[in-house]
C-alpha positions in Angstrom: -3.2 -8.5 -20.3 -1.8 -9.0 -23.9 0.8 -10.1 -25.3 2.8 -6.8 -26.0 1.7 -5.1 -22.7 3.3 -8.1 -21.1 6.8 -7.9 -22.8 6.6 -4.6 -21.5 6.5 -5.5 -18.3 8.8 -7.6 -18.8 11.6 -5.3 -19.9 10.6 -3.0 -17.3 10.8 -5.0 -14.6 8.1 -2.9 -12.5 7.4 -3.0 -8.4 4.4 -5.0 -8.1 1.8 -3.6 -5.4 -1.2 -5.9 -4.9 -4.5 -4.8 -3.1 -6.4 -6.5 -1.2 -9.1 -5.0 0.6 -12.5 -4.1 1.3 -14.1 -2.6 -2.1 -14.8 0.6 -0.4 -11.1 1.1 1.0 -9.6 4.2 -0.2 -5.8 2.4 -0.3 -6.1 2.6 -4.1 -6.6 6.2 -4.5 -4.2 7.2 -1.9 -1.6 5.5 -3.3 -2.2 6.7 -6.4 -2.0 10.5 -5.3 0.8 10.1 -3.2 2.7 8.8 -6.4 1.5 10.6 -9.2 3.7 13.2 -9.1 6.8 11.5 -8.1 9.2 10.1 -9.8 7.0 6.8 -10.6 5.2 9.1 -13.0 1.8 7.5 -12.4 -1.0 6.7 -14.8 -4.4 5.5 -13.6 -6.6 3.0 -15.4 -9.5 1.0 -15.0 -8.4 -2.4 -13.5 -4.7 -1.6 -13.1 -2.4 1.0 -13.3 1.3 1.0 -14.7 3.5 3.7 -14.4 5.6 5.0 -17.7 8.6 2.5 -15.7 8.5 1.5 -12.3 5.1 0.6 -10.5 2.3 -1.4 -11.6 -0.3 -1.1 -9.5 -3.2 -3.8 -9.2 -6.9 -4.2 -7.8 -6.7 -7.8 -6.4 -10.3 -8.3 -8.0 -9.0 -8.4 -11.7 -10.0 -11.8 -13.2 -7.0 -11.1 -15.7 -4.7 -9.8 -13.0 -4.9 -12.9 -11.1 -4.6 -15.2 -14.0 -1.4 -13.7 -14.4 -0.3 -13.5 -11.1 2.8 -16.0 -11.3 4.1 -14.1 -14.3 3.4 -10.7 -12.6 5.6 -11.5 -9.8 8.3 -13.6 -10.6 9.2 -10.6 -14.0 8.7 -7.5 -11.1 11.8 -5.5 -9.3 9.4 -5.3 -6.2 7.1 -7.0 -5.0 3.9 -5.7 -2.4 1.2 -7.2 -1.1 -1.0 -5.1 0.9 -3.9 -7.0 3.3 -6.4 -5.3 5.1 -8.9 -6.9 7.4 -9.6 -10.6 8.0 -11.1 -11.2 4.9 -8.2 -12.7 3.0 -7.7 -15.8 0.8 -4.9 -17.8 2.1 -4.8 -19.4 -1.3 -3.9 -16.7 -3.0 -1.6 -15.1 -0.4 -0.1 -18.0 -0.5 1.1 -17.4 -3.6 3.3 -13.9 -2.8 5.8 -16.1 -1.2 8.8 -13.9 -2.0 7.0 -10.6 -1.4 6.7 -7.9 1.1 3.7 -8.2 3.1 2.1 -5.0 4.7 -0.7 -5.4 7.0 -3.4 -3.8 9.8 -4.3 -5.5 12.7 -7.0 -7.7 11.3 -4.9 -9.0 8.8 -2.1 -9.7 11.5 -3.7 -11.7 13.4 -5.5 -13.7 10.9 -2.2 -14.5 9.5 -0.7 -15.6 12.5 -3.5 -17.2 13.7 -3.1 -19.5 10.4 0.8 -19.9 10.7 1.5 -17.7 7.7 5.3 -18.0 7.5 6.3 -14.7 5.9 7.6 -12.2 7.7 5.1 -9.4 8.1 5.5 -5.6 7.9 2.3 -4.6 10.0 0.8 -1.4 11.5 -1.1 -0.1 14.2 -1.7 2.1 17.0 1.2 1.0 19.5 4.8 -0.5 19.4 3.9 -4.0 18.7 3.5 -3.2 15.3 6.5 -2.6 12.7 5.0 0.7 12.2 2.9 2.5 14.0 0.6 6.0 15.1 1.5 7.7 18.0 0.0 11.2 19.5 -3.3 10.7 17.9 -5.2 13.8 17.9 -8.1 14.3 15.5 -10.8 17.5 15.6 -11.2 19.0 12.7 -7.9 17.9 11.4 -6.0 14.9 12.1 -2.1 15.1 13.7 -0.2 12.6 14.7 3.3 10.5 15.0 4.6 7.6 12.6 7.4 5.6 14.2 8.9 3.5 12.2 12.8 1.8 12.4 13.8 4.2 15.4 12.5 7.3 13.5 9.2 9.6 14.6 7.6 11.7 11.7 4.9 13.8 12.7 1.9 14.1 9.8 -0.7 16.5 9.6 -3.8 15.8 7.7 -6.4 18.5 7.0 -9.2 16.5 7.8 -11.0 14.7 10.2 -10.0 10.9 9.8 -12.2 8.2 11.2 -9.8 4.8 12.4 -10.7 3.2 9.4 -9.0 6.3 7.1 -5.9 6.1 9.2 -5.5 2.4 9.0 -5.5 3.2 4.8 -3.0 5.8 5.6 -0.7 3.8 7.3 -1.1 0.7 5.2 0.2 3.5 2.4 2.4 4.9 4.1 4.5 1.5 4.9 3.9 0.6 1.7 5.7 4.2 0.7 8.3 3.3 3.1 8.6 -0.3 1.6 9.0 1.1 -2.0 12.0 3.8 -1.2 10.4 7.1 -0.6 11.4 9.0 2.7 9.0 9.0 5.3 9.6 13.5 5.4 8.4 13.3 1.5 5.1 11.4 2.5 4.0 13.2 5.3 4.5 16.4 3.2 3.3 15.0 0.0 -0.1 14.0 2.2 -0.5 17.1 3.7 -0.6 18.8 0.2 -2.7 16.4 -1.2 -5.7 16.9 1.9 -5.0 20.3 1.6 -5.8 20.9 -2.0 -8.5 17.9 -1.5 -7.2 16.2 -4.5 -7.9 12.5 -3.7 -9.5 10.7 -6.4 
């Protein structure tokens, strides 16, 4: 990150989404689709992306990223950690201190299990969860219920979705909630995007 891409940032005072998951997760490119043609006006690159004004998207695996975490955070709007799995650096999490912090189950627990003090926006497949999938039906395509702050939006994906898929959907689609977009907007914007098959 150079100098004048980081006075940028600082003017524009982006959200902040961190990743961290498995390599293979497909987080990154559904996020990306989902905001692409929003008002975030998304552009993708290699190691990050940055949107013309507002969202700054990261891979947590970005040696230059990370050495510029502090800096990252403290000159964001927004700022969004996403954790998937048990795999996680406390360390580094450690350092989001004043961020939102959007998790599956794995991640859950591990955090708890290590008395992580931040309060967690989780998801899963019942009502423990801050959000969660209800009316789970997959053949062929996938249907089913987000519940989230006293409201139920159905979703309907035009694909068959393994657990793991729809545990990167609804790490997305908190993080969509998180961000300001109306749960309505993502399920249709997600339908569209299965239906045309669009994902990166």
């Amino acid at each position: 990150m150079n100098f004048l891409y980081k006075i940028a940032y600082f003017f524009k005072k982006p959200i902040l989404i961190t990743i961290i998951a498995e390599p293979d997760s497909g987080i990154i490119d559904l996020i990306f689709n989902l905001l692409k043609d929003s008002d975030f006006r998304f552009e993708k690159r290699d190691s990050f992306s940055f949107t013309k004004d507002k969202i700054f998207l990261i891979k947590s695996r970005d040696d230059d990223y990370l050495s510029n975490l502090p800096f990252l955070i403290n000159n964001s709007s927004l700022s969004v950690l996403i954790l998937k799995g048990e795999n996680i650096d406390l360390e580094l999490v450690s350092k989001f201190v004043e961020s939102f912090v959007i998790t599956d189950e794995g991640a859950t627990k591990f955090l708890r299990r290590n008395d992580f003090s931040n309060s967690l926006l989780s998801t899963g497949f019942d009502d423990r969860f801050d959000l969660w999938v209800s009316d789970l039906n997959v053949d062929k395509e996938t249907n089913f219920k987000i519940n989230h702050g006293g409201d139920t939006i159905p979703f309907w994906i035009k694909k068959e979705l393994d657990r793991d898929e729809i545990i990167d959907l609804m790490l997305v689609i908190r993080t969509g909630v998180t961000i300001g977009l109306n749960l309505v907007w993502i399920s249709q914007r997600l339908n569209s995007i299965y239906k045309k098959k669009n994902l990166c």
